[in-house]
VOLODREN-577626 format. One record per residue (C-alpha): residue in one letter; x, y, z; residue number from 1. Coordinates in nm, 2 decimals, m for minus. Layout:
N
['a' [X Y Z] NUM]
...
***
This chain:
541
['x' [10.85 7.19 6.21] 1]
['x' [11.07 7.29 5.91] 2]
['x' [10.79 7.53 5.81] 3]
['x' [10.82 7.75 6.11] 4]
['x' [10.93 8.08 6.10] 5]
['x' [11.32 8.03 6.20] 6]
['x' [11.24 8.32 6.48] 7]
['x' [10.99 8.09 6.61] 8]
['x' [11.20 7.71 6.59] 9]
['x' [11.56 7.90 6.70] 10]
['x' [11.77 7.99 6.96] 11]
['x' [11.92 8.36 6.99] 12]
['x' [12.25 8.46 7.14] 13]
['x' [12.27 8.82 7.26] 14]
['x' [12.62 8.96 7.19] 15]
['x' [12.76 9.28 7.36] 16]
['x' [13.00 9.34 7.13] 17]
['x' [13.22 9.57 7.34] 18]
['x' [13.28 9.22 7.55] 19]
['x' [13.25 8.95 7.32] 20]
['x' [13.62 8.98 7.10] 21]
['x' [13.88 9.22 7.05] 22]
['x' [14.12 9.14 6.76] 23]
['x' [14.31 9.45 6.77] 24]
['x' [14.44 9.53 7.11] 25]
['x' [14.24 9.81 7.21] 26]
['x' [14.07 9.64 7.47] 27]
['x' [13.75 9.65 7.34] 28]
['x' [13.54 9.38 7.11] 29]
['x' [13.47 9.46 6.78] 30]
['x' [13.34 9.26 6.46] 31]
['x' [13.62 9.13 6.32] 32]
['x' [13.64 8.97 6.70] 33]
['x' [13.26 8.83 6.64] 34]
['x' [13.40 8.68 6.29] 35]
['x' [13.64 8.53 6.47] 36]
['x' [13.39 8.33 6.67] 37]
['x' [13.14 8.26 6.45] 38]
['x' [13.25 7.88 6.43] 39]
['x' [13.22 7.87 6.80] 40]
['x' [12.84 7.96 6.79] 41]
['x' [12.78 7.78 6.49] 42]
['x' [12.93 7.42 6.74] 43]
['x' [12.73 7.59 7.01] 44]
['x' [12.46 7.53 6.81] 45]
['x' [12.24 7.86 6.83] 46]
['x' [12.06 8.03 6.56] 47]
['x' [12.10 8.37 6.56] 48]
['x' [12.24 8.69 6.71] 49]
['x' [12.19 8.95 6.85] 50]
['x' [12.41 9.22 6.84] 51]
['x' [12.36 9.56 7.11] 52]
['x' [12.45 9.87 6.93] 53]
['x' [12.77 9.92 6.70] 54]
['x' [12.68 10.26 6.56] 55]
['x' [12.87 10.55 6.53] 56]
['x' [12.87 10.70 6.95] 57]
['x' [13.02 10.90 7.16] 58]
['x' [13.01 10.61 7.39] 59]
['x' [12.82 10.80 7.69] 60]
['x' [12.60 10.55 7.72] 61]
['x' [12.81 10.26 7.54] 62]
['x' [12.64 10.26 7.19] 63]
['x' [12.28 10.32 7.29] 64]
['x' [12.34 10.67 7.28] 65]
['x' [12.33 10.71 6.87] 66]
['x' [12.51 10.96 6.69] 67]
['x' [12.46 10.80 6.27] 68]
['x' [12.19 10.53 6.23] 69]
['x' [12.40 10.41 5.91] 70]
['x' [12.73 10.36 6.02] 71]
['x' [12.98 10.15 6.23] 72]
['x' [13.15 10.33 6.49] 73]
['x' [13.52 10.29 6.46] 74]
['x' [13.61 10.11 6.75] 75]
['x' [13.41 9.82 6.67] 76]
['x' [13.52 9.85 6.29] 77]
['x' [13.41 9.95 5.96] 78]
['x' [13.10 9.87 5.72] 79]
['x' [13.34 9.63 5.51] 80]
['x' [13.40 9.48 5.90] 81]
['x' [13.02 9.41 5.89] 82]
['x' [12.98 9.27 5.54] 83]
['x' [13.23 9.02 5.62] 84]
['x' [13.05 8.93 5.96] 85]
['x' [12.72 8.93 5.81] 86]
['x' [12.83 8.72 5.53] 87]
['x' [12.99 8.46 5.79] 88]
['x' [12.70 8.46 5.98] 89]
['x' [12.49 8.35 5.68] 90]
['x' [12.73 8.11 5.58] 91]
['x' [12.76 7.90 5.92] 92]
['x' [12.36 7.93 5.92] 93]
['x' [12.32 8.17 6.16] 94]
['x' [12.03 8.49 6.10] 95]
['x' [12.20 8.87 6.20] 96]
['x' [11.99 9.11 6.46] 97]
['x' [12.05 9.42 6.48] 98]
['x' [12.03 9.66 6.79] 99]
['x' [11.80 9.94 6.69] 100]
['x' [11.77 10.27 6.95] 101]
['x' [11.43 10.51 6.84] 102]
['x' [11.33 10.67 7.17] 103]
['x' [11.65 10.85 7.14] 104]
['x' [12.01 10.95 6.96] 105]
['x' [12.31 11.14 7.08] 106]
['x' [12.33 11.48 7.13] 107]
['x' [12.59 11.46 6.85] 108]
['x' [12.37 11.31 6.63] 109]
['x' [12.34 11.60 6.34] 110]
['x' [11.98 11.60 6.36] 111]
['x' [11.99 11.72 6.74] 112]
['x' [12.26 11.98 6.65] 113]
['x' [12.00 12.12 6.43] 114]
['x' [11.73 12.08 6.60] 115]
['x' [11.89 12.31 6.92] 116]
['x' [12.06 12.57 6.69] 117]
['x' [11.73 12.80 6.70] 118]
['x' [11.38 12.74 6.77] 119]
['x' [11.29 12.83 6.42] 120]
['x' [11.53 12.53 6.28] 121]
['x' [11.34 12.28 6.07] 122]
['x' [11.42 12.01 6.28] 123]
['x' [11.35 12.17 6.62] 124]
['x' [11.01 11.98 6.65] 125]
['x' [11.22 11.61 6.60] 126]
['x' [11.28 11.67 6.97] 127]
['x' [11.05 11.73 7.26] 128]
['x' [11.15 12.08 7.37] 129]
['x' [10.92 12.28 7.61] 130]
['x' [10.91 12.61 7.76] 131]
['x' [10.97 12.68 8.16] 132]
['x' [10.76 12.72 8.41] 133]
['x' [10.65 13.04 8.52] 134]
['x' [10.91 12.98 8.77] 135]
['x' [11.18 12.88 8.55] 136]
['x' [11.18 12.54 8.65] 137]
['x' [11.15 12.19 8.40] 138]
['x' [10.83 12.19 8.21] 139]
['x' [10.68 11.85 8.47] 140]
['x' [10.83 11.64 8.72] 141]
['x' [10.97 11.31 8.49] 142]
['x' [11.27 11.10 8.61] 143]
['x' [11.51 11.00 8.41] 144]
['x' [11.60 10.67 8.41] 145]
['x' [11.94 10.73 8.52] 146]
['x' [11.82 10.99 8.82] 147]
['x' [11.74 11.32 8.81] 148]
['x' [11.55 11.55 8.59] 149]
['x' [11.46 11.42 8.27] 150]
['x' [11.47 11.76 8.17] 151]
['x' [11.81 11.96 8.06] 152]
['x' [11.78 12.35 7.99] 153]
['x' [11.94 12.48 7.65] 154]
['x' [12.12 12.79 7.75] 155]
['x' [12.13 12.91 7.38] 156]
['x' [11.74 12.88 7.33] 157]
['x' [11.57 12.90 7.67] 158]
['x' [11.39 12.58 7.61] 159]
['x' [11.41 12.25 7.82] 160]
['x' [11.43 11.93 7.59] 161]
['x' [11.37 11.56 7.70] 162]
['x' [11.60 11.32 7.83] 163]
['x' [11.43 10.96 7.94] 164]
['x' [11.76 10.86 8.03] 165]
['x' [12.16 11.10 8.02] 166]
['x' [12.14 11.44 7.90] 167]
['x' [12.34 11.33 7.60] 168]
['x' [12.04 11.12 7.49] 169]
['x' [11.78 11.35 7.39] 170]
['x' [11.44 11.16 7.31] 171]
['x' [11.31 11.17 6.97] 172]
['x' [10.94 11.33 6.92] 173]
['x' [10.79 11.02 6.73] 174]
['x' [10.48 11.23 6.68] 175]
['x' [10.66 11.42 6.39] 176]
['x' [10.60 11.25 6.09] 177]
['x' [10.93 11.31 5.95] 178]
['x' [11.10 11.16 6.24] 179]
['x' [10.93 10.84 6.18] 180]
['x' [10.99 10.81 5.80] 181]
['x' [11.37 10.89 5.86] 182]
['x' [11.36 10.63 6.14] 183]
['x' [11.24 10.37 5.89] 184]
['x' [11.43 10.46 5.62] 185]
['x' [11.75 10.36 5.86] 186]
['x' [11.53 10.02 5.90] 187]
['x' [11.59 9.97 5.53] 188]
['x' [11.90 10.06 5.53] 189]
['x' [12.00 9.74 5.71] 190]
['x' [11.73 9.54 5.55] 191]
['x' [11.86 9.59 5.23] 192]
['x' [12.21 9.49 5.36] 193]
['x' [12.09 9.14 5.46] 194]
['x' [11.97 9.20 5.81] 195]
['x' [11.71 8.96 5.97] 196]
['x' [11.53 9.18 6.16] 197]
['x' [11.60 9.40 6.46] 198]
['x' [11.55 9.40 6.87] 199]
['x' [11.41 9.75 6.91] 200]
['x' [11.54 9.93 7.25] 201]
['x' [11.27 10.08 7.51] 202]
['x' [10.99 10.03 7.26] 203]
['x' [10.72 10.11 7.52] 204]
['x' [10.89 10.48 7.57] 205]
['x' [10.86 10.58 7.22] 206]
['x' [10.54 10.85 7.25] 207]
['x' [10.47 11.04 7.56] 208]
['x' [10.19 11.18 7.72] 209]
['x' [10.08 11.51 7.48] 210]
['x' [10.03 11.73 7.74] 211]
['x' [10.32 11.63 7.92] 212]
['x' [10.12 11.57 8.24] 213]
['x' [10.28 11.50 8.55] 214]
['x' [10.35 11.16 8.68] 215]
['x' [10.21 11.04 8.99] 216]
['x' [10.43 11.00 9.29] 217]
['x' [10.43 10.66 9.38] 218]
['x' [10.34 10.53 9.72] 219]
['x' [10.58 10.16 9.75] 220]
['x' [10.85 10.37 9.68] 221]
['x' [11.17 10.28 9.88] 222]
['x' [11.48 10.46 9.95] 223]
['x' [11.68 10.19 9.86] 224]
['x' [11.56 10.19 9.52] 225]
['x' [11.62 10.37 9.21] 226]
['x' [11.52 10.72 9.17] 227]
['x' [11.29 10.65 8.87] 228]
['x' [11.08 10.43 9.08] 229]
['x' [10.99 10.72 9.30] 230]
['x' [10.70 10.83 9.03] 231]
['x' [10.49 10.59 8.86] 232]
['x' [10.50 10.61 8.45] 233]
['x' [10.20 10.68 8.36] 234]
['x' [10.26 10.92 8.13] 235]
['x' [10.62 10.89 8.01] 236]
['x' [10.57 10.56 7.91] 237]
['x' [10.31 10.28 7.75] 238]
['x' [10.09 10.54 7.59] 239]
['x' [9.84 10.40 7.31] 240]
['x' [9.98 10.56 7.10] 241]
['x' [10.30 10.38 7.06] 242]
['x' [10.12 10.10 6.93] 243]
['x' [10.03 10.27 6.59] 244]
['x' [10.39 10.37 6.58] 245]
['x' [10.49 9.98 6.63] 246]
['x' [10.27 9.88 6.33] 247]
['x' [10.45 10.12 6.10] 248]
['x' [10.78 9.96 6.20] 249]
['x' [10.64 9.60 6.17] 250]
['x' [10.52 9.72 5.82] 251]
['x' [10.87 9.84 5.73] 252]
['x' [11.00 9.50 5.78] 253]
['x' [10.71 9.30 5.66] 254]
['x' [10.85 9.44 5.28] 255]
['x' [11.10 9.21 5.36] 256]
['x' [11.14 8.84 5.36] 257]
['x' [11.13 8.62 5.67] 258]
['x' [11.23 8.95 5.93] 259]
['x' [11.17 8.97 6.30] 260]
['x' [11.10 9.24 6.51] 261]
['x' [11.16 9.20 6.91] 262]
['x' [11.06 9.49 7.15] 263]
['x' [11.22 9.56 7.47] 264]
['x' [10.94 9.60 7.69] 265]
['x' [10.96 9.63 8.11] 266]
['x' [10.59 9.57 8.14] 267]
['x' [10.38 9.35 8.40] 268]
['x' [10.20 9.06 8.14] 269]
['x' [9.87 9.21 8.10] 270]
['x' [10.04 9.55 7.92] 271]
['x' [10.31 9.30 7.78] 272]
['x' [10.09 9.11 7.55] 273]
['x' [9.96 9.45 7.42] 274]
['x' [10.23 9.47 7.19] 275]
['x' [10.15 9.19 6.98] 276]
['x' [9.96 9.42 6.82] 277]
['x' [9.60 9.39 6.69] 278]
['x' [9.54 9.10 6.46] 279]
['x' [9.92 9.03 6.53] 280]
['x' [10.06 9.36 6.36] 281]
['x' [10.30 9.43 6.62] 282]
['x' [10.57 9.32 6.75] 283]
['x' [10.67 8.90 6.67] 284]
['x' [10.84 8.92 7.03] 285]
['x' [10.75 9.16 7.26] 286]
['x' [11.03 9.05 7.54] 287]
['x' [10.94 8.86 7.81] 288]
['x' [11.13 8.92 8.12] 289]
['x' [10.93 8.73 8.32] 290]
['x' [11.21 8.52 8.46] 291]
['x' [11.45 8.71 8.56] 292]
['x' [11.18 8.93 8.80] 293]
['x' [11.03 8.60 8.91] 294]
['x' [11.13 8.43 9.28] 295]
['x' [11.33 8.13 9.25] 296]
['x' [11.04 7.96 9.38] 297]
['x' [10.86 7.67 9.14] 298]
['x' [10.55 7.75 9.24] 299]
['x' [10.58 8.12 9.15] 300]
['x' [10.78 8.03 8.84] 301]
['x' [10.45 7.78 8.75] 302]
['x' [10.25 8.08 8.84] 303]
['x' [10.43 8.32 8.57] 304]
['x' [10.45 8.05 8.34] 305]
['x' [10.09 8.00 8.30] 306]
['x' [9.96 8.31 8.38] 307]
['x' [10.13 8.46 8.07] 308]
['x' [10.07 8.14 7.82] 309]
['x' [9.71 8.27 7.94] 310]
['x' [9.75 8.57 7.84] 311]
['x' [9.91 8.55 7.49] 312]
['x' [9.74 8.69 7.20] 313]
['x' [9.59 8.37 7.00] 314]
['x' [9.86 8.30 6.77] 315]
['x' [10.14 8.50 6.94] 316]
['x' [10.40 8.32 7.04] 317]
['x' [10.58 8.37 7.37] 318]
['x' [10.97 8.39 7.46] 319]
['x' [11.16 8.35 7.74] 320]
['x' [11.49 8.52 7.86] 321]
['x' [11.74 8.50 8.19] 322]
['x' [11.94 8.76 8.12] 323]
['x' [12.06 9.06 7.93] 324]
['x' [12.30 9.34 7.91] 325]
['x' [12.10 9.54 8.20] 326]
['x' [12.05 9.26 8.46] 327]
['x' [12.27 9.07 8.66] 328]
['x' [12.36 8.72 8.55] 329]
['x' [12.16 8.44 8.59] 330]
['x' [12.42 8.25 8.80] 331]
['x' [12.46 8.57 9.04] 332]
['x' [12.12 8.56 9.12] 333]
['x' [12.04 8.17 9.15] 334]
['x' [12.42 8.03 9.20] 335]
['x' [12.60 7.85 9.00] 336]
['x' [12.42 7.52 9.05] 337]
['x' [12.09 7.63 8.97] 338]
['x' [12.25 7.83 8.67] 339]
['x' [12.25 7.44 8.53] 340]
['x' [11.87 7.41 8.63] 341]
['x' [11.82 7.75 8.49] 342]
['x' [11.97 7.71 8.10] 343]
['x' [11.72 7.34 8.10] 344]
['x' [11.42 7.54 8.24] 345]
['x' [11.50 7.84 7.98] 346]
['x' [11.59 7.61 7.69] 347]
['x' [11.22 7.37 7.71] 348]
['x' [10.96 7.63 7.80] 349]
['x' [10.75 7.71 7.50] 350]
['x' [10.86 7.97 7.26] 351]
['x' [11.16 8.13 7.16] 352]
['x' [11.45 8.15 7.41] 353]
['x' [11.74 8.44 7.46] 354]
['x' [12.08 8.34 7.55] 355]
['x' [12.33 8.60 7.71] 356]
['x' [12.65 8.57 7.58] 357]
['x' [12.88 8.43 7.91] 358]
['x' [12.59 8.25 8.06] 359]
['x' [12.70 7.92 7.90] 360]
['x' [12.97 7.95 8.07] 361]
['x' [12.85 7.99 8.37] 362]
['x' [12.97 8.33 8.40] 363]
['x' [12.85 8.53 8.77] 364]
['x' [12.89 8.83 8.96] 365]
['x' [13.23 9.02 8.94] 366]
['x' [13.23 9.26 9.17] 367]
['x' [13.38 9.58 9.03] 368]
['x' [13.57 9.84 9.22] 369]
['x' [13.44 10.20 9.20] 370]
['x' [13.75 10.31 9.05] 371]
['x' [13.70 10.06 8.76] 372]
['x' [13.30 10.15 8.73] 373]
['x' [13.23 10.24 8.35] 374]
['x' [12.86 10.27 8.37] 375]
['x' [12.66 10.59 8.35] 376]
['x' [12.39 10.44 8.57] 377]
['x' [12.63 10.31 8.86] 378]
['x' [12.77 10.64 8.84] 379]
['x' [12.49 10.81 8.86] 380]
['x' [12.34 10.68 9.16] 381]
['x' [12.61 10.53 9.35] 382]
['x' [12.54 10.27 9.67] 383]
['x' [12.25 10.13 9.53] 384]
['x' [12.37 9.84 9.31] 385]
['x' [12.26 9.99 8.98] 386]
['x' [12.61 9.95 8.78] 387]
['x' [12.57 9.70 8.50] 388]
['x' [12.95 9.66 8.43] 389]
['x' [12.91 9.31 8.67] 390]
['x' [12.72 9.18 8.32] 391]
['x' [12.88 9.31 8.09] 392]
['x' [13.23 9.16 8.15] 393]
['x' [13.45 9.01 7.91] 394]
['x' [13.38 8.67 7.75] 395]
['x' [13.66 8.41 7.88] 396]
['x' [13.78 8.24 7.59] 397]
['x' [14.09 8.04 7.69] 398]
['x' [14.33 8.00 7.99] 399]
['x' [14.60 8.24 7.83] 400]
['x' [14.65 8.61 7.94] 401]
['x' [14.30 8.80 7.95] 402]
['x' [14.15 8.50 7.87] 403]
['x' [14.20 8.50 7.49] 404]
['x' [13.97 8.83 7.51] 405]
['x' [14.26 9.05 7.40] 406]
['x' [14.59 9.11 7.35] 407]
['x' [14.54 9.47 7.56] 408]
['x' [14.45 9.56 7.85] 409]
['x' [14.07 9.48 7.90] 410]
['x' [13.75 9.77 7.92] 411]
['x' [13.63 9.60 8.22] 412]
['x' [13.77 9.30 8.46] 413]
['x' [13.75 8.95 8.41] 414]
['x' [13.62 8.72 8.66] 415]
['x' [13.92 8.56 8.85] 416]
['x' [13.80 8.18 8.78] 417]
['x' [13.91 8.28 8.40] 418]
['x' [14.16 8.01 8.40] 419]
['x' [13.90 7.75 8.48] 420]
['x' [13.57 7.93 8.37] 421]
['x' [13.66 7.93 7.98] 422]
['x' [13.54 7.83 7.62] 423]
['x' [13.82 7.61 7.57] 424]
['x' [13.83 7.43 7.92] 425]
['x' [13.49 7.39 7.92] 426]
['x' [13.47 7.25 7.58] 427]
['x' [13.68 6.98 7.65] 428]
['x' [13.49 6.88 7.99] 429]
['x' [13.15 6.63 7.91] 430]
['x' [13.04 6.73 8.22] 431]
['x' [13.07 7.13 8.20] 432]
['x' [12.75 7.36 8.19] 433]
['x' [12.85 7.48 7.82] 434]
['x' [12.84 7.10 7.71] 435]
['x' [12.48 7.09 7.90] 436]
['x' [12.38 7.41 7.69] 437]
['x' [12.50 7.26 7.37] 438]
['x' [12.32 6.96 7.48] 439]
['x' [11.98 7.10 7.50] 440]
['x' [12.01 7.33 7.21] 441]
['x' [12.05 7.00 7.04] 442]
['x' [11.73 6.84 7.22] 443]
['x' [11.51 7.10 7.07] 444]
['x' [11.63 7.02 6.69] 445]
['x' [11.63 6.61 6.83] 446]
['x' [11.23 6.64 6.93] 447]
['x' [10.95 6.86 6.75] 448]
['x' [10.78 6.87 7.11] 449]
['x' [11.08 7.13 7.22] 450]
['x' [11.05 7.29 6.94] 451]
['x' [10.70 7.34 6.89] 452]
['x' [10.52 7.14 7.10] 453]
['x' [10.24 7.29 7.35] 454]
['x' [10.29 7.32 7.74] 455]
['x' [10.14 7.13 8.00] 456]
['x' [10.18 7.15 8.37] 457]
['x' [10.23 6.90 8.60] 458]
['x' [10.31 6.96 8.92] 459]
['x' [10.48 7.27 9.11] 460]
['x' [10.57 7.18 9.46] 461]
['x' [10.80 7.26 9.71] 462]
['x' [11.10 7.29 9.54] 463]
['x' [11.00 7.10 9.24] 464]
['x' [10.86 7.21 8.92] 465]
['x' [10.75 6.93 8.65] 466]
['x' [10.56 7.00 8.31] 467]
['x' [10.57 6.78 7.95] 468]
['x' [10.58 6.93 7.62] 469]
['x' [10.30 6.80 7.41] 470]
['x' [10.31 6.70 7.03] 471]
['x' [10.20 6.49 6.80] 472]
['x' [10.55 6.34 6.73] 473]
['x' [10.52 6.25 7.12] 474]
['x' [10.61 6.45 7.41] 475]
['x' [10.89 6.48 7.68] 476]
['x' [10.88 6.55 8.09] 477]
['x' [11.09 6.81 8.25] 478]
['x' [11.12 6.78 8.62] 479]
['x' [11.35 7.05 8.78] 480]
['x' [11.48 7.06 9.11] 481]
['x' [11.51 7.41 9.23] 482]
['x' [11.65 7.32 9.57] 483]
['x' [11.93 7.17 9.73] 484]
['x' [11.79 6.89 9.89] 485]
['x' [11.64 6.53 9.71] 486]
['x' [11.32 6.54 9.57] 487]
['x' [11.11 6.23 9.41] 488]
['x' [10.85 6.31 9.15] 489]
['x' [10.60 6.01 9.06] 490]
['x' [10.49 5.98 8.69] 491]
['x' [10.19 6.15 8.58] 492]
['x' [9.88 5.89 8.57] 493]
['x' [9.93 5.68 8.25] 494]
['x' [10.27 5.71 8.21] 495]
['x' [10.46 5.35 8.34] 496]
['x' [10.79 5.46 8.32] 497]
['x' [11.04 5.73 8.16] 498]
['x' [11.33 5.68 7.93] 499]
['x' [11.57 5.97 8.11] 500]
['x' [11.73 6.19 7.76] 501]
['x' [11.91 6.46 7.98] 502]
['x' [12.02 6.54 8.31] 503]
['x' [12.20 6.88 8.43] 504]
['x' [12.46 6.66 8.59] 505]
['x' [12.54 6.48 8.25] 506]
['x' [12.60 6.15 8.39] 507]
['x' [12.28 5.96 8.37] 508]
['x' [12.06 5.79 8.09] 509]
['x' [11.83 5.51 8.16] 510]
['x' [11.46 5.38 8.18] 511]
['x' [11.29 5.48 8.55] 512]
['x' [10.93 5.42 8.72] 513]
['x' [11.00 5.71 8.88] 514]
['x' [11.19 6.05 8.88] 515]
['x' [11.49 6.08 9.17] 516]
['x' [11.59 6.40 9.13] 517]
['x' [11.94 6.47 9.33] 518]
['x' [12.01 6.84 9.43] 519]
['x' [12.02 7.12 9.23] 520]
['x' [11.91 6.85 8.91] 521]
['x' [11.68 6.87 8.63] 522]
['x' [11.60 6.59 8.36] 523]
['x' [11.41 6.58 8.05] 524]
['x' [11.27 6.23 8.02] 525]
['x' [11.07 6.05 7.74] 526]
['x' [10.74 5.92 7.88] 527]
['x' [10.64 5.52 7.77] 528]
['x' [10.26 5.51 7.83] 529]
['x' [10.14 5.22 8.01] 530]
['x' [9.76 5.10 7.90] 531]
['x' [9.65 5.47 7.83] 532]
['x' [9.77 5.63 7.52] 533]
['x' [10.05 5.89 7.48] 534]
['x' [9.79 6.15 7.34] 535]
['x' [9.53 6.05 7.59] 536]
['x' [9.82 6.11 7.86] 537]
['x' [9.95 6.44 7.69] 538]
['x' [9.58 6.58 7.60] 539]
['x' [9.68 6.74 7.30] 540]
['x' [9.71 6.59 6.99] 541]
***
């Protein structure tokens, strides 16, 4: 196990750093705040972070709209703030990831500026400007993700450019060479800083169609939806193309020592696996979202599970995440006592798991008043649920004023359970869903079969999904309980009886002939073979 890639064997905990710690009193997180927790993740127990973007930004999009690829944007600090964060980091054992944004900057990034000062600029072709129509009208029909036109008109040189999502994020062309060597050379910027790799943002938009064809309209389109559903993306996005370009950066980082590269990627499984790459030259993760699309159902969440350990790449290995930045929490989808069922199913499946910062504490939905809305998207299309503030809320540290998030008054809401729903309260409570997430991040360094061991289903029925992770160190039994009603779960054939390790309700440990599973429970259990052997029983060696 020790000779895994850390990438592979680890945990990673997603931090939005706007939300995670202020330590000046602005309101807003910054990463002199995320050095100030450092020995809280370190007891937590994960292995690396993530950190969205902390870039220099106009903020129109909250980071992700990019105005210097080698800088810190004030609010969150300064590049002495990040030396001293990455240098903690390193020293409680925990590897740095940094938020990278390609498809697009600001429209305050200097290169834009130049680019739309004249059409004979020589960085005009770094963006993807196009003429009217005859009619004066955008050069095709895109969306952008936000709603509308993703096309915005320069008054100054009669030429549309491209916007996959706000007007103030104009896409980059990454069919100009120089584009991508400038890209990369912002890679290495943070490489050669200390950086462990990066978590690239909307990867699969990164070349478009060449011709610029028109999307089709799509025909399951629903009112109720958002507007960039009404077409389908056929040639805005996944072109194959992008794959060449996703080499180049895997190559970039493969001058490096022991780097990952994660892709964001919105893509059913069979285009998913795609960006593996050939031979492996792509991306190490290419996200799997898988999960947080998926019914609460176990039967459907079997389905995904094998259906996409089907269709890895041989030798790719898969991840699994519950939520992120753009989705609503785990616990506002499932409830809070499935959110315990949840973090055991996401923390034993095979591969490499994403934690959202919050989520081990159970954090859920905050509803958030129009008048307190931040988002672009939520503002953009109001009445349709799109905001993303309800995720991005402040962490609750403690059960003082703004829950030890600052001093000032706080960017967004807190949940109003902050007194009871915090780090410190649940810290001190052996029964708390962050002890249960501690707990299993600790399982998975305990037993190789967590942490490397191959998956095998057992059963998925009703309410009940059960499969074993198989190694040659010996294997363990996960039985969930998706349901709120008792479930019993006999032991696969050659197993006599299980030694219970873990249970989401904390409060049980011994040897069983069979599995009782109470409401809304999981276990993880260590099978004792009867006659039959444990590798016979496991079928894999």
């Amino acid at each position: 196990m020790n000779k895994m890639e850390w990438w592979k064997r680890g945990v990673v905990y997603q931090i939005y750093p706007r939300s995670f710690q202020d330590s000046n009193g602005d309101g807003v997180g910054d990463l002199r705040g995320i050095c100030e927790r450092l020995e809280y993740l370190s007891w937590l127990g994960v292995d690396a972070i993530w950190i969205s973007p902390i870039y220099p930004s106009p903020m129109a999009d909250f980071g992700y709209d990019v105005a210097d690829y080698c800088g810190i944007d004030p609010i969150f600090g300064t590049m002495e703030d990040f030396d001293r964060m990455l240098q903690g980091a390193h020293a409680n054992g925990l590897k740095v990831i940094l938020d990278f944004v390609p498809n697009h900057t600001s429209n305050q990034h200097r290169w834009f500026c130049e680019s739309r000062s004249s059409r004979t600029n020589s960085k005009r072709d770094w963006y993807i400007w196009h003429d009217p129509k005859s009619d004066g009208s955008q050069p095709n029909n895109w969306i952008s993700y936000f709603g509308g036109s993703a096309w915005t008109l320069d008054e100054n040189t009669q030429q549309f450019y491209l916007h996959s999502f706000l007007r103030e994020q104009p896409d980059l062309n990454w069919r100009n060479p120089q584009v991508r060597h400038a890209m990369y050379d912002a890679m290495r910027f943070w490489l050669d800083r200390g950086v462990d790799g990066f978590r690239v943002d909307v990867i699969w938009l990164m070349i478009k169609d060449q011709n610029l064809r028109d999307n089709p309209v799509n025909p399951n389109y629903q009112p109720n939806q958002a507007e960039i559903h009404r077409l389908l993306q056929l040639h805005s996005a996944d072109q194959p193309e992008v794959h060449d370009v996703i080499a180049e950066l895997r190559r970039v980082l493969d001058d490096y020592d022991d780097r990952v590269l994660i892709g964001e990627i919105y893509l059913p499984l069979e285009r998913l696996v795609a960006y593996y790459g050939k031979g492996l030259s792509g991306a190490h993760l290419p996200f799997n979202f898988q999960l947080i699309y998926t019914s609460w159902n176990a039967r459907k969440i079997s389905n995904v599970i094998e259906e996409y350990e089907r269709a890895l790449p041989a030798g790719g290995w898969p991840n699994w995440v519950l939520g992120n930045h753009d989705q609503p929490r785990i616990a506002a989808r499932v409830g809070k006592a499935q959110g315990r069922v949840a973090a055991m199913l996401l923390l034993t499946l095979r591969g490499t798991p994403t934690i959202y910062y919050g989520d081990e504490i159970g954090l859920a939905k905050l509803d958030i008043p129009l008048e307190q809305m931040r988002d672009p998207w939520g503002l953009s299309e109001p009445g349709l649920g799109l905001s993303r503030d309800p995720e991005r809320t402040p962490m609750q540290w403690d059960r003082s004023c703004n829950a030890g998030f600052t001093v000032g008054t706080p960017w967004l809401p807190l949940s109003r359970d902050h007194q009871i729903c915090n780090v410190v309260a649940l810290r001190e409570d052996q029964s708390s869903i962050l002890t249960l997430y501690r707990r299993l991040i600790a399982l998975r360094r305990e037993y190789p079969a967590l942490a490397s061991g191959s998956y095998f289903p057992v059963t998925a029925d009703e309410d009940v999904l059960v499969y074993m992770r198989c190694h040659a160190q010996g294997g363990l039994l996960v039985a969930l309980n998706l349901g709120d009603e008792e479930r019993v779960v006999s032991l696969p054939a050659g197993i006599a009886r299980a030694q219970i390790c873990l249970s989401t309700h904390l409060d049980v440990q011994a040897v069983v002939a069979d599995i009782r599973l109470r409401p809304n429970e999981g276990l993880i259990a260590l099978p004792i073979p009867g006659r039959t052997s444990q590798c016979a029983v496991l079928r894999r060696g």
